[in-house]
Each structure stands twice: as structure tokens, then as C-alpha cells.
TIDOLUM-98449 format. One record per residue (C-alpha): residue number from 1; residue in three letters; z, y, x. Coordinates in steps of 0.05 Angstrom, whole numbers, padded with zeros to 5 digits. Example, Ala and Ser with C-alpha at 12.3 -4.5 7.8 and 13.67 -1.06 7.14 Angstrom:
% TIDOLUM-98449
  nr rest      w      v      u
   1  ala  00156 -00090  00246
   2  ser  00143 -00021  00273
***
This chain:
% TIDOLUM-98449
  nr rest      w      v      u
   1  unk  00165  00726  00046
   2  unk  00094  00700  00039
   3  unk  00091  00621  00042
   4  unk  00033  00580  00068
   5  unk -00026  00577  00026
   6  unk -00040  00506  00025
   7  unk  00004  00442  00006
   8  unk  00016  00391  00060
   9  unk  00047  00401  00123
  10  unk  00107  00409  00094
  11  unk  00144  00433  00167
  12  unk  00125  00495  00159
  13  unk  00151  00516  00081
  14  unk  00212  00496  00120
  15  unk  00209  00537  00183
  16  unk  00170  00597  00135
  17  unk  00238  00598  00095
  18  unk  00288  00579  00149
  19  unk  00308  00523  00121
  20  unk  00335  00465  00167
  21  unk  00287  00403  00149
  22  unk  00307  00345  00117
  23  unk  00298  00270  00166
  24  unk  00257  00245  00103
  25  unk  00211  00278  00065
  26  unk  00176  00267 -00003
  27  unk  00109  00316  00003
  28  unk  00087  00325 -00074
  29  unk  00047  00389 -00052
  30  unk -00013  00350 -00030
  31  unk -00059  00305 -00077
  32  unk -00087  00256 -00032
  33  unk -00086  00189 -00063
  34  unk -00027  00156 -00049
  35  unk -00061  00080 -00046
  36  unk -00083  00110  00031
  37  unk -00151  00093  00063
  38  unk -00187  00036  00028
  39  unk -00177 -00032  00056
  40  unk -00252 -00043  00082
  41  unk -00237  00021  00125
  42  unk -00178 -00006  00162
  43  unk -00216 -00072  00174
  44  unk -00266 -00032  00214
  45  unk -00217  00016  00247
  46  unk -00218 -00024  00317
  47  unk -00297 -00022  00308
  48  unk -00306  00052  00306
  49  unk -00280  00058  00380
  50  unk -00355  00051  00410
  51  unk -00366  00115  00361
  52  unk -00316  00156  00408
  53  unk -00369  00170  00470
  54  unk -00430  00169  00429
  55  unk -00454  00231  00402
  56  unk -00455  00235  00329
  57  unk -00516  00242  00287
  58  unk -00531  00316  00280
  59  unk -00563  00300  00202
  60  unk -00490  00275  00194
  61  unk -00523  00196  00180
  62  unk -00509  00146  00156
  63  unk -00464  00186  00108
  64  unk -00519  00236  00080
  65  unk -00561  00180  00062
  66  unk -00508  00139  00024
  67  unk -00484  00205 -00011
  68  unk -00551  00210 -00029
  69  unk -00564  00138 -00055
  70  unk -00491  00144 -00090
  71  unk -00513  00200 -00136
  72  unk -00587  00191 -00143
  73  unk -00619  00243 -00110
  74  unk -00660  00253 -00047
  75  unk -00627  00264  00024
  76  unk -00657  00329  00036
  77  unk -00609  00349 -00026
  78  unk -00541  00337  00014
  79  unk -00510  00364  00070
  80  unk -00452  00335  00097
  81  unk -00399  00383  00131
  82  unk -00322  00379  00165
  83  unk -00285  00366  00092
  84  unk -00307  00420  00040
  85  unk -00260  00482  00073
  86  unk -00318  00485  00125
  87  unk -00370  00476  00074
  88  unk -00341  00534  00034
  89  unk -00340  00582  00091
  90  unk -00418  00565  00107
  91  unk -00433  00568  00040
  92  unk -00405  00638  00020
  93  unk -00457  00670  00083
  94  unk -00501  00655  00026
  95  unk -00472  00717 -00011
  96  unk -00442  00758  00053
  97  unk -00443  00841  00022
  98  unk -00465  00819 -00057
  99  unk -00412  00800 -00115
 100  unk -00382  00740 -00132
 101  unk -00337  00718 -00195
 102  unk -00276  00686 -00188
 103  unk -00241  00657 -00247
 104  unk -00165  00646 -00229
 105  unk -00112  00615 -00224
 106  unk -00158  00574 -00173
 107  unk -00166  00550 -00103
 108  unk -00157  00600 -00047
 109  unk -00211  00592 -00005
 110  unk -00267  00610 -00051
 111  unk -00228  00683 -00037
 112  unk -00207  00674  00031
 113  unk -00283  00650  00057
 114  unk -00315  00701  00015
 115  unk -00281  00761  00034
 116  unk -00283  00745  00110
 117  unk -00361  00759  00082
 118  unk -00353  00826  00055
 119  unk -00373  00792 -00014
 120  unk -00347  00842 -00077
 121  unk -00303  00803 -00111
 122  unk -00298  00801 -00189
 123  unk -00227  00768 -00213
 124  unk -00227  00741 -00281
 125  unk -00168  00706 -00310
 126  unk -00165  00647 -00348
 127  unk -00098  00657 -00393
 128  unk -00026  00609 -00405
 129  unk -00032  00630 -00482
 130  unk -00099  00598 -00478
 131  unk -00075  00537 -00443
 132  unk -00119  00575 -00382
 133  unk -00184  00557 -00420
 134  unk -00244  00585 -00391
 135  unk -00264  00658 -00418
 136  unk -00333  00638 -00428
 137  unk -00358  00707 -00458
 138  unk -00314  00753 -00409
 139  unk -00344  00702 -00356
 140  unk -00413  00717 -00385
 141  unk -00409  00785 -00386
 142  unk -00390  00781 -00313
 143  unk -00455  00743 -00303
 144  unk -00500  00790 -00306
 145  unk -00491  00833 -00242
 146  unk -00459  00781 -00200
 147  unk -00504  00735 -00146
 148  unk -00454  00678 -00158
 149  unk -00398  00648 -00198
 150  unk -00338  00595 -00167
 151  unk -00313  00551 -00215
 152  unk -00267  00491 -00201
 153  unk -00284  00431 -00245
 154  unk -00230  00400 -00256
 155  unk -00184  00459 -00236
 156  unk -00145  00472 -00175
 157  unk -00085  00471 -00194
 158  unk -00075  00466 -00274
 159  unk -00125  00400 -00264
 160  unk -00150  00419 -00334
 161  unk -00226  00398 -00336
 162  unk -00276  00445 -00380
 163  unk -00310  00430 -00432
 164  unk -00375  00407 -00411
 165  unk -00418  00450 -00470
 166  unk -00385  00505 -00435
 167  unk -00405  00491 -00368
 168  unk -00474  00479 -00396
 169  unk -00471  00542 -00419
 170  unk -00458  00586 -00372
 171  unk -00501  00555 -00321
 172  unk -00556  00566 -00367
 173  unk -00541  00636 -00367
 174  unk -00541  00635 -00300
 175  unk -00608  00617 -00293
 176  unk -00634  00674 -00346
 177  unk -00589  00729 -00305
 178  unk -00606  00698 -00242
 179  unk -00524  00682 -00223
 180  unk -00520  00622 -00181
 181  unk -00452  00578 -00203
 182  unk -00414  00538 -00147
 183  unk -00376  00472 -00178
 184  unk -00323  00443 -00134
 185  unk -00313  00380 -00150
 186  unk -00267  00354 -00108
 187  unk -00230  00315 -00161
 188  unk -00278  00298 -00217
 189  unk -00276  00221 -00186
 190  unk -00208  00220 -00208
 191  unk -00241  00228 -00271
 192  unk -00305  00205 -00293
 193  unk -00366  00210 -00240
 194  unk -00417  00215 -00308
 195  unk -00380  00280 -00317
 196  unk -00406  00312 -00249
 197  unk -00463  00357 -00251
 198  unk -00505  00332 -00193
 199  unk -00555  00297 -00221
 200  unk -00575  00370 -00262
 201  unk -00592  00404 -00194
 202  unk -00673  00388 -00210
 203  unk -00664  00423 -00278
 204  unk -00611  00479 -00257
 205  unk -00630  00498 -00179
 206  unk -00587  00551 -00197
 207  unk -00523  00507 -00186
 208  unk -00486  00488 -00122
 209  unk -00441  00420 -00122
 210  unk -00382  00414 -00066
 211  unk -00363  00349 -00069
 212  unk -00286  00328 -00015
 213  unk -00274  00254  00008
 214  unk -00217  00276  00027
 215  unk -00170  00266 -00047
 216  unk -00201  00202 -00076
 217  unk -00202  00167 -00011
 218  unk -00139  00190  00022
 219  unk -00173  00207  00095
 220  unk -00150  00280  00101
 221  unk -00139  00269  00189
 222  unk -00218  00261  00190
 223  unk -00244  00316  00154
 224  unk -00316  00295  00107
 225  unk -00334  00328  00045
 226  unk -00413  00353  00023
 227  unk -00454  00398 -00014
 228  unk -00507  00379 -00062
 229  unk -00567  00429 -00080
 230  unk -00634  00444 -00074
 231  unk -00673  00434 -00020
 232  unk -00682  00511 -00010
 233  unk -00601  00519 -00009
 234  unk -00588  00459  00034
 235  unk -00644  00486  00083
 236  unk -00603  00556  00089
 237  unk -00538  00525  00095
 238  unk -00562  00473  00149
 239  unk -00583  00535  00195
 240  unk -00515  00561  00195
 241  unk -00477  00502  00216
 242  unk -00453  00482  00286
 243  unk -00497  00429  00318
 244  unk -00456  00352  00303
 245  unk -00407  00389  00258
 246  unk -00385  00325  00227
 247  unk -00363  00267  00281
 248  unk -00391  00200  00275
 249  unk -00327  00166  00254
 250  unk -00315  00202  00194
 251  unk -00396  00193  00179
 252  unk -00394  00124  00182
 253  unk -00324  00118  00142
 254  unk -00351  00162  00087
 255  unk -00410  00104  00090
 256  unk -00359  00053  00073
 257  unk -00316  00094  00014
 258  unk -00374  00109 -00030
 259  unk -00381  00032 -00040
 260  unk -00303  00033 -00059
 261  unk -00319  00016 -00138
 262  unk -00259 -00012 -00148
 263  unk -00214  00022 -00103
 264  unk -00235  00090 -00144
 265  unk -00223  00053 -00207
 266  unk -00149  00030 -00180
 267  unk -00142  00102 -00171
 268  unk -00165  00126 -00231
 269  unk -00117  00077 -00265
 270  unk -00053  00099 -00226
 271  unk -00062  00167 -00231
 272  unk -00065  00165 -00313
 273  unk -00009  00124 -00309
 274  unk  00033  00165 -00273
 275  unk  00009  00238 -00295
 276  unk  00024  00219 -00365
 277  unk  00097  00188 -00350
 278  unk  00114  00254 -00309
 279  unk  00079  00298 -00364
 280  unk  00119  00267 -00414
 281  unk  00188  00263 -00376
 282  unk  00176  00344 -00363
 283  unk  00163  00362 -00434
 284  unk  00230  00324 -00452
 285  unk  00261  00371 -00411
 286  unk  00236  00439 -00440
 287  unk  00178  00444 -00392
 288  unk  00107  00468 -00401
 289  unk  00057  00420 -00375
 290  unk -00012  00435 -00366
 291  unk -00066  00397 -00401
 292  unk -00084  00355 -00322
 293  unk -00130  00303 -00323
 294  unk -00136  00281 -00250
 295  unk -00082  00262 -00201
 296  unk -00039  00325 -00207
 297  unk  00001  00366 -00260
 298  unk  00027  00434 -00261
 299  unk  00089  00456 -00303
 300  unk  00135  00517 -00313
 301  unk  00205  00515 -00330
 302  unk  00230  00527 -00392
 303  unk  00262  00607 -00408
 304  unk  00327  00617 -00360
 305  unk  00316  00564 -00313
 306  unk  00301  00598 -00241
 307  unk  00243  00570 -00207
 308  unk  00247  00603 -00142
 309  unk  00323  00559 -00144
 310  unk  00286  00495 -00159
 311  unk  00240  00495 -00098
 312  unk  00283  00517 -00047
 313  unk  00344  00451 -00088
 314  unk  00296  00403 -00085
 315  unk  00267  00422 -00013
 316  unk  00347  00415  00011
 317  unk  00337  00341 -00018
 318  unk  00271  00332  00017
 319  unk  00228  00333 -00044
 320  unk  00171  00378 -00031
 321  unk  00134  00413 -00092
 322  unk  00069  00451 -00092
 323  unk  00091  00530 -00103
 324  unk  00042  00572 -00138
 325  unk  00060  00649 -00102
 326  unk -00017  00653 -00085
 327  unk -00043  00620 -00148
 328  unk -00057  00694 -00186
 329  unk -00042  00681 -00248
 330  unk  00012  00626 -00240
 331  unk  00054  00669 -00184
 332  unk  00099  00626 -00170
 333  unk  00125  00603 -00242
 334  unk  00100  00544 -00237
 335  unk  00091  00483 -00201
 336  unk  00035  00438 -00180
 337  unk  00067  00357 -00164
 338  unk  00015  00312 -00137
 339  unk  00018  00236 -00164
 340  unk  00045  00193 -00113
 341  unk  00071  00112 -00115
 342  unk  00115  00086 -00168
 343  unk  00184  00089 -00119
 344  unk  00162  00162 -00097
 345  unk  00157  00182 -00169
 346  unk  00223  00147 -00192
 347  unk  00258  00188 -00132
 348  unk  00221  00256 -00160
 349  unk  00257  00237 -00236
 350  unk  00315  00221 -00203
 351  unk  00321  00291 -00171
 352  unk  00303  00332 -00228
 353  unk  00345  00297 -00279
 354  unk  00400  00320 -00231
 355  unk  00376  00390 -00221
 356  unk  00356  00399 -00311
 357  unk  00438  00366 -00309
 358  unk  00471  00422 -00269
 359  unk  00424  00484 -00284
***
């Protein structure tokens, strides 16, 4: 039985598996930050009503601008799109009938969008007796008849970061076998923002940046996320977009998040705090936890625990985990937990300490 492909919207693992759904549930399959929408946003909220029958700004202002002034780079650099599933799909036109590299286990989508292009696709895997390290050389190798390369920096959904050198690296290989290289970032500002690779565009035009509001700032509902390049890629991925494709509302809140400082830092902060509690708590128990640095960890049971019987226990008690069946390479041995608040976490310990007890 083939379960959704995406965390969140937990009612329908339930109805998928025909399980009867519990009144309360604890959703640990999605990594939005559990702190919800900043403050400043909900201030506004009643303000954003004269937004509703105005048409948006088709250049997707006053958001493309601030994006713009955020990382340091010029306007016609950014386009802004409905959250970074939509940019994804307009991107991979870009390669529709050529080959693209793929290193797993990673995000669907890249697959999903591409192949609804008729792009070849070239699977490489990045290894659990590596600590699913990136391949660099096999990655390489790949390079050098392929139009593009995804990579997910930090991961989706081992949220292991690579080494920087290395990313270095290959783009500049990209550039002498003429291989583009896509970065999501969609959770490097759980990180560090110096870590992203935006500001390189003017050296590397080679390299593509996706960039989601939706994780950091917790406003899934309104759908904003963009991609940073060169002028020449913006300008081909702007012709291929729906007129107004991102509403006024979620322009103008995106305005407000990117001058969050200390919101992001409040986030950066919890999420440490609580990956490294859970990391530690699961190791304790015979668990293999991967080496996560933003607000989500994945982990695999230790030898003769069943993992199919943990999901479907702790779904009976409401507590929703990320399953891995379409993460190739994990398939379904593992888990991916989102951090959530302090009392949701306690109740996720609680849970498993019962469930380690009795299996």
C-alpha cells in the first residue's frame, strides 16, 4: 500500500491505511517551525483585508525586492513563486527531454516535476555506511553528460548539511562540464544564512538557489518560496509562469518575515535545543540518528525492532511520524520527526519510552 508522499495532513496516512483517527493529533511529519507565524505578522493580519480585491503585483512586489535587499543581490536575480513545489515544477521546463542527477535519499519532487518533463534521470546514492555523505567523485563522474544536478543543502530528510569544500567543488566542475547544480535551500536558515550560496551566483551562473518561507516562518496555508539566479535563468523561468502566480497577501507577509532577525534566531535556538535532546534520548535507546543539523532528525531502529509496527503504535496514540517508503534509499527504515514545542516533545518521549518498554 503506497502512502502519501509528503508529511502533513496527517488525515489521510489514516484513511490511506484504514486506520480510525485519533480526536488529537501530534503531526511530527511536517517541519514547519513550531513558534507559528511571527508576531509582526499577526499584528497586520486585519490589515491585509484591503489586499483581498486588489490584484496582486504580477513582479510578485514588495516581496522580490526585500528578498533581494535581504541577500544582496539585484531584483532582476529573484523570482518569487507559490512556495518552492511550484517553483520546482517551472524550473525543471528548463531541462524537459535532457538528463538530470539526482542524489538520494532526497526530496520527491525534484523526481516527480522532472519526470512529468521527460528529463533522463540519473539516481545516485548517497550511502548509511557513509553516514549518506555525498559521493563527490561518483557525483562527478555523473557530471559530465548531465545538463543539471539537484542537491538538497541541508538534506531532505537526513538534515545532514555538506561540506561546503565539496559543494565548492562540484559546482566548479559544473561550470568546466557545463552541468548546471540546483541548491534547495529550504532549511539552511535553520542553520547559518553565511552558509547559503546566493551571494556566488555572479561568480558561478551555473548555479540555481530555491529558497521556501514556508519552514522558518511557519506560513505553509499561504504558499511563498523563490528562486535566485542569473538574470538569463530568472528571465526563462518568468516566461513560464502564470500571470499573478503569487497573491498579494503572501507578498506582502514574506515583506515582513525577512526582517524577523530575531524570530529566526529564536528558531535557530529551539531547534538545537531540541534536535540534540531527541538525538540523544534515541541513541540511548539503540537507535541510529543521523548527523541533522536543522529542525528535523531521522533515525532507524536498532536490529529486531519492527518499524512498520512503530508507525502504525504510535499513529493508534495520535503521534504522527514522517515514514520514509518513498525516500530511496531509506525505504521505510527509518524515520524523519520534525522539532516541535517543549510539551509536544515530552509527549513524543513519553510514547516511545513506552513502545522501546514493550517491544
Amino acid at each position: 500500500m503506497e502512502l502519501p508522499k509528503h508529511g502533513a495532513n496527517p488525515q489521510h496516512v489514516y484513511a490511506q491505511l484504514e486506520m480510525e483517527q485519533p480526536a488529537r493529533l501530534l503531526d511530527f511529519s511536517e517541519n514547519v517551525n513550531p513558534a507559528g507565524p511571527p508576531e509582526t505578522v499577526l499584528k497586520i493580519w486585519g490589515d491585509l483585508v484591503e489586499k483581498l480585491n486588489v490584484y496582486p503585483d504580477p513582479e510578485g512586489e514588495p516581496f522580490v525586492s526585500a528578498a533581494a535587499k535581504f541577500h544582496g543581490v539585484e531584483k532582476e536575480n529573484v523570482f518569487a513563486g507559490n512556495g518552492a513545489a511550484e517553483l520546482l515544477a517551472l524550473v525543471a521546463e528548463r531541462y524537459r527531454g535532457k538528463r538530470a542527477i539526482i542524489v538520494h535519499p532526497t526530496f520527491s519532487e525534484y523526481e516527480a516535476t522532472l519526470q512529468a518533463k521527460n528529463v533522463e534521470l540519473v539516481r545516485i546514492f548517497s550511502e548509511e555506511v557513509t553516514g549518506f555523505t555525498l559521493p563527490i567523485n561518483e557525483i562527478m563522474t555523473a557530471m559530465q553528460s548531465a545538463s543539471v544536478l539537484y542537491l538538497c543543502t541541508p538534506n531532505n530528510p537526513t538534515g545532514i548539511m555538506p561540506e561546503r569544500a565539496d559543494v565548492l567543488k562540484i559546482i566548479q566542475h559544473g561550470m568546466e562540464v557545463h552541468c548546471e547544480v540546483l541548491l534547495d535551500e529550504a532549511f539552511i536558515d535553520f542553520v547559518d544564512e553565511s552558509l547559503s550560496f546566493i551571494r556566488e551566483i555572479a561568480t558561478y551562473p551555473n548555479v540555481l538557489v530555491v529558497r521556501s518561507m514556508t519552514k522558518m516562518y511557519a506560513i505553509p496555508g499561504i504558499r511563498l518560496g523563490y528562486v535566485v539566479a542569473s538574470k538569463t535563468v530568472i528571465s526563462g523561468i518568468k516566461v513560464l509562469a502564470p500571470h499573478w502566480n503569487v497573491n498579494g497577501v503572501a507578498a506582502q507577509i514574506g515583506l515582513i518575515c525577512l526582517r524577523e532577525k530575531s524570530y529566526r534566531e529564536q528558531a535557530i535556538r529551539h531547534s538545537v535545543q531540541e534536535r540534540e535532546k531527541l538525538a540523544a534520548f534515541l541513541t540511548s535507546n539503540g537507535c541510529t540518528v543521523t548527523d541533522s543539523v536543522v529542525n528535523f532528525i531521522s533515525f532507524k531502529l536498532d536490529v529486531g525492532r519492527d518499524a512498520s509496527k512503530l508507525y502504525k503504535d504510535l499513529l493508534m496514540r495520535g503521534i504522527v511520524l514522517r515514514h520514509t517508503e518513498n525516500f530511496s534509499g531509506m525505504d521505510g527504515r527509518w524515520f524523519r520527526v520534525g522539532m516541535k514545542n517543549r510539551a509536544m516533545m515530552a509527549e513524543l518521549e513519553k510514547g516511545l519510552v513506552q513502545w522501546f518498554a514493550e517491544n
